[in-house]
N, C-alpha and C positions, 0 to 999 in steps of 0.2 A: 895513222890511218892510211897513210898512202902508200908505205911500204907494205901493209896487209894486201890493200888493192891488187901491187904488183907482181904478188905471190900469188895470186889467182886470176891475173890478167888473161891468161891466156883459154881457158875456156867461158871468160866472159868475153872475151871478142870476137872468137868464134860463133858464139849465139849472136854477138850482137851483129855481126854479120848474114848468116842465116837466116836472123829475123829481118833486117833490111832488103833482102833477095826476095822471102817468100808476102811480107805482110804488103809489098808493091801493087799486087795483083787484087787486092779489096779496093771495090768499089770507092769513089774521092769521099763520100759522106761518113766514111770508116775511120778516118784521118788517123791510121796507124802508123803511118811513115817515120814520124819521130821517137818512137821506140827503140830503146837498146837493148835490153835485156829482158826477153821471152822467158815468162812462167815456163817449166817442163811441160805443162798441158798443153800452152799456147804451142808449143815445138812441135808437137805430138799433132795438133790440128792442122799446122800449117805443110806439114810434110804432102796434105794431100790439094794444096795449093801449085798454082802456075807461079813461075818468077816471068815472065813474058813479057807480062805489062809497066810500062814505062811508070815510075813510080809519081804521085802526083803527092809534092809538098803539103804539111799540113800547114793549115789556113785558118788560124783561132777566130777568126769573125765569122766564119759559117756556119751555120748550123751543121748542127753535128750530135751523135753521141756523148754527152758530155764525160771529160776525162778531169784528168790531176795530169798537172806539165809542168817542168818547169822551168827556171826561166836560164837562158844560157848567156846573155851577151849583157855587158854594160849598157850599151845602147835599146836595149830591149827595158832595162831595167828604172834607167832616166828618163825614157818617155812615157813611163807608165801605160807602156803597149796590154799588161796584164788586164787592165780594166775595162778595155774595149772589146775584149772576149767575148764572142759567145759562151764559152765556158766559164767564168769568172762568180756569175750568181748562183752556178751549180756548187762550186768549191769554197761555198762561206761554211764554216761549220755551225751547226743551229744548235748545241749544247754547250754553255756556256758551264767555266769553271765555279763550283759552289766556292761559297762564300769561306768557307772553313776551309779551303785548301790553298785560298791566296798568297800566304804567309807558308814558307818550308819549316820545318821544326827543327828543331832545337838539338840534334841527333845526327850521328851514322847516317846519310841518306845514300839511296840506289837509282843510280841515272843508268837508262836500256840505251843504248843509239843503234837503231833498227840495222841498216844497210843487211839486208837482204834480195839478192841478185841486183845488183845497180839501182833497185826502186824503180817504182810506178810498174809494177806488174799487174796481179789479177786485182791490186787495190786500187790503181787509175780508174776501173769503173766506176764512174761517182754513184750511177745508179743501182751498180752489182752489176757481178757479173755471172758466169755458168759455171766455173769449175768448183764441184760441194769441197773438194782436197785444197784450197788456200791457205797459203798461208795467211797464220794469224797468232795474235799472242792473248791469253787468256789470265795469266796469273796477274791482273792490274793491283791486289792488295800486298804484292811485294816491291812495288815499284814509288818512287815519288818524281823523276823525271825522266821522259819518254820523248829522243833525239831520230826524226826521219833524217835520214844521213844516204847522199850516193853524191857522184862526180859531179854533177853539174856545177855552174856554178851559182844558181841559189836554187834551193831545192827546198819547195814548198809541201806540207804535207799535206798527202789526201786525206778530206774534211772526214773520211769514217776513221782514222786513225785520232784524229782529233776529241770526236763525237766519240767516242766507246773511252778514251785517256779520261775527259773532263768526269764522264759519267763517274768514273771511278776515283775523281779526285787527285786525276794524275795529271802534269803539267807538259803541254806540247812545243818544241821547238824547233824549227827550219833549221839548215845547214844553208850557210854562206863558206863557198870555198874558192883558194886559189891555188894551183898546184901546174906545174911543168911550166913548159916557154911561154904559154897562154896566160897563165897565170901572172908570169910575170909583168908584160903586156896589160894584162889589167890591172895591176897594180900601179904600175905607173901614170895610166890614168886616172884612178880610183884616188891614188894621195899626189896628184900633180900640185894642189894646192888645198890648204885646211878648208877652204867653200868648199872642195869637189868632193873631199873626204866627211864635209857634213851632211852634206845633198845628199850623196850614197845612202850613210847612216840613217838619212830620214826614211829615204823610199822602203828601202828594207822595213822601217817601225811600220810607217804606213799599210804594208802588205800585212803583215803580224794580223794589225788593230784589225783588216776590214776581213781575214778570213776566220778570222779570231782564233788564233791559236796564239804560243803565250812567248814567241821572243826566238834566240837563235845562239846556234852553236859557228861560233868565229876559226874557221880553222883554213890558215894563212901558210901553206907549204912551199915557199919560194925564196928564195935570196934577194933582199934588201940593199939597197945603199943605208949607209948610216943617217944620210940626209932625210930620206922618206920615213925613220922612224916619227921623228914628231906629229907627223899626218896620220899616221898609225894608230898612233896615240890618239889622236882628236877622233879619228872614227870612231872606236872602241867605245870613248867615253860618250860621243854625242848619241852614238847607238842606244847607249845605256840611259843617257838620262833622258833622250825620246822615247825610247819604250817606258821607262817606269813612268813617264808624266803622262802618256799618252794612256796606257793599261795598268792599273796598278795588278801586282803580283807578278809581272814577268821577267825574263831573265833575261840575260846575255852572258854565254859561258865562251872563256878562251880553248883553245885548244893548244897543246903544250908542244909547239913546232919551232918559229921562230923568235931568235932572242931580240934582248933589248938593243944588239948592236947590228940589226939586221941580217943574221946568219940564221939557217937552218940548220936547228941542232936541237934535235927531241932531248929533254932533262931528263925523263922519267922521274919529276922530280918538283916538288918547286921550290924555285932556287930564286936568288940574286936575280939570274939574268930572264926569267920569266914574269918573275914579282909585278914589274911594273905595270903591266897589261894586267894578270891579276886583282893589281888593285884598282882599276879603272873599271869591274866589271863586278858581277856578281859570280860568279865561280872561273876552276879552272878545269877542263877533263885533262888528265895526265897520261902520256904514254902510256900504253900497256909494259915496257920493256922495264920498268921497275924492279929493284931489288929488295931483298928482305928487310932490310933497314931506312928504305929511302920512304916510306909513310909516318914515320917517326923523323926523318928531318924536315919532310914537310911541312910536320901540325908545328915544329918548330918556327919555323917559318911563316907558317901563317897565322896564330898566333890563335887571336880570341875565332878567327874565321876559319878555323880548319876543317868543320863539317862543310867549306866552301870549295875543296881539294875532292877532287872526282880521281881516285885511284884506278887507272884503266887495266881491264880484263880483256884482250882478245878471245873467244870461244874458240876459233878456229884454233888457238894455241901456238901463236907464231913465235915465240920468244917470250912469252908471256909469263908470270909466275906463279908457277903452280901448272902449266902445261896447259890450261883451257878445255876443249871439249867436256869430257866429265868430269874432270877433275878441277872442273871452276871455283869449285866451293873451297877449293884450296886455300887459293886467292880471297876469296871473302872470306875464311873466317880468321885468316891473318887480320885482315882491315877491323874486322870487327872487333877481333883484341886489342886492334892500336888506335877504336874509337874513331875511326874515320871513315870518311865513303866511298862509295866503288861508283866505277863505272862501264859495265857490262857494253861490251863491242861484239852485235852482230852474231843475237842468238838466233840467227838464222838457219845459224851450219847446221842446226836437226836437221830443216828442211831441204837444206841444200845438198846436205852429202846421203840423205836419207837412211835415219838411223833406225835402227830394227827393234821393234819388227814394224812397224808404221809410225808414222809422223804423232798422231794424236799421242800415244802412249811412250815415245821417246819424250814428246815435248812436259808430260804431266809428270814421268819421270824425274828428268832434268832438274825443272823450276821444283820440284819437290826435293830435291837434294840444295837447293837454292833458298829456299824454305827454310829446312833445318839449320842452313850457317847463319842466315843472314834474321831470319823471323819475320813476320807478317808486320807490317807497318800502316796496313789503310783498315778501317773497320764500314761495317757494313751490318746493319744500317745506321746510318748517322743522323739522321732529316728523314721527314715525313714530307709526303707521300711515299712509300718503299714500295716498289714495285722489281718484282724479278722472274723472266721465263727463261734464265738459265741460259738462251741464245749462245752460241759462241759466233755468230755472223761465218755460217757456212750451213749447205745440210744437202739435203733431196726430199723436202718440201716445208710446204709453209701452211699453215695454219691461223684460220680467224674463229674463237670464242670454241674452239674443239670441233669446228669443222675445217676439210682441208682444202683451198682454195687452190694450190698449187701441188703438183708433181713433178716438176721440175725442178733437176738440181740449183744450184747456186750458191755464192757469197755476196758478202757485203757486212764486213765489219763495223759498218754503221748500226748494223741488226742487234749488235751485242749487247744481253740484259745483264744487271749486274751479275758479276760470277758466283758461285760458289765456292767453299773454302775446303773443298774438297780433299781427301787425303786417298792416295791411291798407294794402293800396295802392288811390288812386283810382281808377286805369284800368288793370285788371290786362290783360294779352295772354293769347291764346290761343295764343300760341305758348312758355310757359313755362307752370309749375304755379302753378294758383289753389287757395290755401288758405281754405276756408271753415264756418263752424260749421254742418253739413248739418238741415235741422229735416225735410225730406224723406223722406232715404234713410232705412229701416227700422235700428233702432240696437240695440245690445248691451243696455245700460241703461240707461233713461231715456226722453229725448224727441228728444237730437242724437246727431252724433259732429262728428268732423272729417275734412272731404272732401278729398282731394289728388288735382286731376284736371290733366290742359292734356296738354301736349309734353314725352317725355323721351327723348332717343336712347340708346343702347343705351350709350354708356360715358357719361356722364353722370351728375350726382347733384343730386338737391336738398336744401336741409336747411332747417327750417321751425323757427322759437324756439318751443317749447310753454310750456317753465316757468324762472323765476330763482329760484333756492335759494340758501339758505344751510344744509344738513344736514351736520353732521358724523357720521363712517361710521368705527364704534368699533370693536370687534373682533369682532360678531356679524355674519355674513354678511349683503347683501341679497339680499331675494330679490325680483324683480321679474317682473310679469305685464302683458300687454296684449292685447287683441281686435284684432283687423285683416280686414276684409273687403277682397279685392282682385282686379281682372282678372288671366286668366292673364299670368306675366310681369313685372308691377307689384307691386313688394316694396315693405317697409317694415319699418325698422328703427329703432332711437333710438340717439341720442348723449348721451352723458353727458361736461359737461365738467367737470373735477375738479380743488381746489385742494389741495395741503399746507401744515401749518403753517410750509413755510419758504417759501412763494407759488410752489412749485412746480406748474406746470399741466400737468396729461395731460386727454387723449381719451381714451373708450373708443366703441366701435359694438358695439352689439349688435343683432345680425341674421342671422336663421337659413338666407340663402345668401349663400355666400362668392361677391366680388367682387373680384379683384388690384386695381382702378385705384381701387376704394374703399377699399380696405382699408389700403393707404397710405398715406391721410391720418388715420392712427390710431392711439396706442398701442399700441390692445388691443385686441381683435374676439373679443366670446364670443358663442359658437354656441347658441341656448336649448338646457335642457336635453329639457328637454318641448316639444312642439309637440303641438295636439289638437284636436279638433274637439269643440264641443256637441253631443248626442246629440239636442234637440230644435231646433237652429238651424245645422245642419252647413254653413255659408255663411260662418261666424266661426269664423276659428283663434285657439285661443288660444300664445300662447308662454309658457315660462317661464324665468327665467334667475337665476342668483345672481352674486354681485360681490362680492369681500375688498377693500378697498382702505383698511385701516387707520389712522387719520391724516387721511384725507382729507377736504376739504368739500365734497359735491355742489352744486354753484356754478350749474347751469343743466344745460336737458332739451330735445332738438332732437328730430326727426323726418325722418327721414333718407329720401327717397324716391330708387327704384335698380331696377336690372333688374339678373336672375344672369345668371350663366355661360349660354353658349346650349346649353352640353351637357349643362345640369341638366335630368332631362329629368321626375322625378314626386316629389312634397312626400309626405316621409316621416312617415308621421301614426301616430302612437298607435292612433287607433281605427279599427280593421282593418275594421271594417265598414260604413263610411263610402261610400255609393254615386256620389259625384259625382265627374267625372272631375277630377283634378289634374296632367294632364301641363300643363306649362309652357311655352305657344307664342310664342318671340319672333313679337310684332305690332312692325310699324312704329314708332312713337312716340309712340303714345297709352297714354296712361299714367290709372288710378283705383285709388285706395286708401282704404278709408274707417278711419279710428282708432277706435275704440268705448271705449276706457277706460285707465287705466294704474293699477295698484295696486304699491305701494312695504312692505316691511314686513321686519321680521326674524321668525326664525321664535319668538321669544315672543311677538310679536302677533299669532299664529294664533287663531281665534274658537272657541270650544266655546259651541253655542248650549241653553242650558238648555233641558232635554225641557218637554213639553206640559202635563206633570201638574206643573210646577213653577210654572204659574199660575194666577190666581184669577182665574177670567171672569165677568163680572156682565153683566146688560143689564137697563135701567133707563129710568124714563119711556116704557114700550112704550103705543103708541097703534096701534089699526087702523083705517082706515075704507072704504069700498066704493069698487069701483073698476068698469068697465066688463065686461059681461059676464061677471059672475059672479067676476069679481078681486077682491083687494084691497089695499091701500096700508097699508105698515108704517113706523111713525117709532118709533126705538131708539137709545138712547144705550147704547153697551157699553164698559166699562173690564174693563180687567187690569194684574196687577201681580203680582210672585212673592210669593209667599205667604211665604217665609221672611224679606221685608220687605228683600231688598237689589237692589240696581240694576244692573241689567245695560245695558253701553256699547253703546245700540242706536243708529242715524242716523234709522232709519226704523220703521214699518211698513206694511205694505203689506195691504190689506182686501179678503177675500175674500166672496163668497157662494156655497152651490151651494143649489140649489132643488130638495129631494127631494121627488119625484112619490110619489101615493099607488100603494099597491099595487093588481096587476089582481086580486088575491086575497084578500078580507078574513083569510082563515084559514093564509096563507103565513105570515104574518110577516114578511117580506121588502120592504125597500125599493128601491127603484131609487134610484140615487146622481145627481146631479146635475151639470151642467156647473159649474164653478170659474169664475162672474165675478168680475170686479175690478172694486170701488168707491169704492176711495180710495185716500190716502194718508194718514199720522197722524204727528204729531210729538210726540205726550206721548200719555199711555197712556190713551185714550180716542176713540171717533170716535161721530160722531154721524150714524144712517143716517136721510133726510127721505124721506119717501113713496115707499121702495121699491115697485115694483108685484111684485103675486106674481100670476100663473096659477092661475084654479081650481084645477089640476090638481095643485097643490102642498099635499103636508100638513105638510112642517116645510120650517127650516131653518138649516145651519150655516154659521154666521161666522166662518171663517180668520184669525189676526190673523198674518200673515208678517212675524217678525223679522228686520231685515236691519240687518249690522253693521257700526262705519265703516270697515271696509275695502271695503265696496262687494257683500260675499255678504251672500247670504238663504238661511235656515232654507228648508228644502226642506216644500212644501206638508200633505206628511203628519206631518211632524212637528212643524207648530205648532199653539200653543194653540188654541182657538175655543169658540166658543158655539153650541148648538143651543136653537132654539125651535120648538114646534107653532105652526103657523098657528093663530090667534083665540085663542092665548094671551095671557090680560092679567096675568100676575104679574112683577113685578119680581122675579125670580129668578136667581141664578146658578149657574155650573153650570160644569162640567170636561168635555172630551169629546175624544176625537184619533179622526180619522180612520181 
């Protein structure tokens, strides 16, 4: 890993220079100063910045924006400085690893180790951030462990990397590194003696357990005395046996640099002189510089533990085998003939070298050619409650229940709903249906949907893979729900394909107009029970439908596009009061449907969302300062929590403001209520609002905290908790309030 770094040192330190000169000039509460490597957008914004101003160090006790940092010094790391953060309760991650992913399987597995531009770019925003173009990675059903990797020396991951991995059943792990003279230097204090080398190893578990991500990648690029190796030894193993005691399922993986005789000298291999650390640990990542034979003396080597041999792939293609960029799958599908696993370095380079014709469609490319070598390895849905709106945690707006609350761009890969299993083709025709993740079209919930538009004739059908499951379907019914926005004519249905335990397979279609030449090709065809419209987004129908199939495994989820009958002639809807015309005109052969979400649950997983008064709303660190004409700028940290101290299964919250205006009547009494913005999103029970502006005109105001739960509903606006504050109040005060 260090020689890749150094092959592209010199336009990361140019940015990280650049960005040091221009992110000086942001206000102290900005605390950008310890950034090294600026997003292309971030570059792009700051060109229209001053360098003038004396740059003010960052200060993790102040309030702030909350970020992802990490941490740099031994001494930073021994005093457990992390914990006294003001950012510290921002960066716990709030999705914990399911139960069924604890244990790695038994197989070929795929480790990703991110390092894209130095880390902590547009994903440091713990809360999101603006730029819809971030990077992000989407394909989590090909992956089984996922390594945040850059230079510092311990590099913590940001909790939406963590939060979008668990979702997916993918395992998170920090980089511990030491690498040049500095490195050295900490080495020598780090194993000066087997205490100092266990103390290390603990704080490090420690950091793991409380931000909850799942362990760390050891990679040690420095020249040893012989003497320090036994200290070496004791960290490795003390690391390992506090993590696994402390979490169970987590990891500690070597990195294949120095040997047992304290020299640096990458194997591409593992060998004799690597083995020892190997076996103190639970895997190894292996250079990428490997040769065509050396994964075959590997699993020699390792013997019954050879899916524990991470076979390294540079992308960038620095010496790598098989060349890397596109031609990675070289590399994997060598590994996968010799039954062993890979480990993917740094599929960033889409985004970094910017591959044509745009980043989304490079990246879906890619992992699709990634796909074919290597095969799908996570299924979806596995566990009930199943909820998915498709998110990839970026877009240009956001959406609550098919209204849109937001138009403003943004990220935040914490956003990200389970994926789809989506299969894209390089040069799709306009004369069949293109399926694609829509960031455009105005969406149910979230930021996308998925778009199904092109050519369908009138007896024709499409069917599009959404999800591979492995659920089995007990004696409680399912019941299943989806939004669908579509032209008159252009239906959309799903398939369910479904296995018994004796591998017997059925179909079902479920689709609310019947089709003879569809219908078919199908077991079974239920008719939703419910069909409805939103009463503030009547453009999205919703359906609903239940399913008995006892026995059985939900095995995979299709999307089934189709036109009815021509003599169906109006969509019988629920709400009678619904003004938009719904007669149904066979058009020609154009065909759009858009999918807004799919929810899976039996009916014990229905939500009861704890009332208003059943939490403790604080707001804290309140600051005001003068703003333009007579305004002024409010920075508030507000947490809540149920006061009876137990924890309700929320995915989200969703951050309101409404800005009540003074009265035209001092002796009314009477306030006038405010419009409901939305200004965030939160994943643990706290947000932090930075220089809201307020209008003269405003004498208090209440903060909505909107509980939405993993099923994909949210607590209806007047019924969630919130905080109210008077304008140029300074007490940290909390306080209870409903609507």
């Amino acid at each position: 890993m260090l020689r890749a770094y150094i092959n592209r040192s010199n336009l990361a330190l140019s940015l990280s220079l650049y960005n040091f000169l221009t992110l000086i000039s942001q206000k102290k509460k900005k605390i950008q100063s310890f950034f090294i490597f600026p997003t292309m957008s971030q570059s792009n914004d700051l060109q229209q910045q001053s360098s003038a101003v004396v740059p003010t160090p960052f200060d993790p006790s102040e309030p702030s924006t909350p970020v992802s940092y990490p941490i740099k010094t031994l001494e930073e790391l021994e005093s457990r400085a992390y914990f006294d953060s003001f950012h510290y309760p921002f960066n716990k991650s709030s999705v914990s690893l399911p139960s069924s992913a604890l244990s790695l399987p038994n197989r070929p597995r795929l480790l990703v180790c991110h390092d894209m531009q130095g880390g902590y770019g547009d994903d440091k925003w713990v809360q999101g951030g603006s730029n819809p173009e971030a990077y992000a990675i989407w394909h989590w059903y090909l992956i089984d462990v996922f390594v945040y990797f850059s230079h510092y020396l311990v590099t913590l991951p940001p909790p939406c990397w963590t939060n979008t991995a668990h979702r997916h059943g993918v395992k998170v792990l920090g980089t511990f590194i030491t690498e040049w003279d500095d490195g050295r230097r900490i080495c020598d204090k780090l194993l000066e003696t087997e205490e100092s080398a266990r103390m290390y190893a603990e704080r490090l578990a420690e950091l793991a357990v409380a931000l909850g991500f799942d362990g760390w990648l050891i990679n040690m690029e420095i020249n040893l005395e012989v003497e320090q190796i036994p200290n070496l030894k004791e960290f490795v193993s003390h690391l390992t046996q506090t993590m696994h005691s402390s979490l169970p399922g987590s990891l500690v993986i070597w990195y294949d640099a120095i040997t047992i005789d304290g020299k640096l000298e990458w194997q591409d291999q593992l060998s004799q002189k690597n083995k020892p650390f190997f076996d103190l640990c639970d895997g190894i990542f292996v250079n990428y510089t490997w040769k065509r034979n050396y994964p075959e003396l590997s699993a020699a080597v390792a013997g019954a533990r050879k899916f524990d041999v991470y076979m390294g792939i540079d992308v960038f293609g620095r010496n790598t085998y098989g060349g890397g960029q596109w031609n990675t799958n070289v590399a994997l599908e060598v590994l996968k003939n010799d039954n062993m696993s890979a480990a993917i370095f740094a599929p960033g380079w889409l985004y970094e070298t910017k591959e044509a014709p745009d980043f989304r469609t490079a990246q879906n490319r890619w992992w699709g050619l990634v796909e074919r070598s290597w095969g799908v390895v996570k299924s979806y849905p596995n566990s009930l409650p199943f909820y998915s709106n498709f998110d990839q945690g970026h877009g240009y707006h956001i959406s609550v229940e098919g209204g849109q609350v937001s138009s403003a761009p943004w990220n935040n890969i914490s956003s990200q709903g389970i994926q789809p299993f989506l299969e894209y083709k390089d040069n799709p025709t306009t004369d069949s249906i293109q399926v694609l993740v829509d960031f455009k079209e105005a969406s149910y919930r979230g930021g996308v949907n998925i778009t199904f538009k092109g050519t369908l004739k009138d007896n024709n059908d499409f069917t599009a893979r959404l999800f591979k499951g492995k659920l089995f379907l007990g004696e409680l019914p399912l019941h299943m729900a989806y939004s669908v926005k579509s032209d008159a004519g252009s239906m959309l249905g799903l398939s369910l394909q479904l296995s018994s335990t004796l591998n017997e397979r059925t179909s079902v279609l479920i689709a609310p107009w019947e089709n003879n030449e569809l219908s078919k090709k199908f077991s079974k065809v239920i008719v939703p029970q419910r069909v409805y419209r939103q009463e503030m987004a009547p453009e999205w129908v919703i359906q609903e439908s239940s399913i008995e199939m006892n026995g059985y495994i939900l095995t995979e989820i299709h999307a089934v596009c189709y036109r009815p009958k021509p003599q169906i002639g109006k969509l019988r809807l629920e709400n009678k009061s619904d003004r938009h015309n719904d007669t149904l005109v066979q058009s020609p052969s154009e065909y759009f449907a858009v999918l807004g979400h799919i929810t899976i649950k039996t009916s014990i997983d229905n939500l009861v969302f704890p009332a208003s008064s059943s939490w403790l709303v604080e707001g804290q660190y309140i600051e005001w300062s003068s703003g333009s004409q007579g305004s002024k700028n409010l920075s508030v940290k507000i947490t809540w929590k149920l006061m009876d101290g137990s924890n309700f299964q929320s995915s989200k919250y969703n951050i309101y403001v409404e800005k009540l205006e003074k009265t035209a009547s001092r002796n009314s009494g009477e306030r006038v209520k405010g419009i409901q913005e939305y200004i965030g999103v939160a994943y643990v029970e706290a947000f932090y609002v930075d220089d809201l502006s307020i209008p003269s005109s405003t004498s208090s105001l209440n903060f909505i905290i909107q509980v939405c739960g993993v099923d994909g509903t949210c607590q209806k606006l007047y019924d969630s908790p919130s905080y109210q504050l008077d304008v140029g109040d300074t007490q940290n005060v909390g306080g209870l309030h409903v609507l």
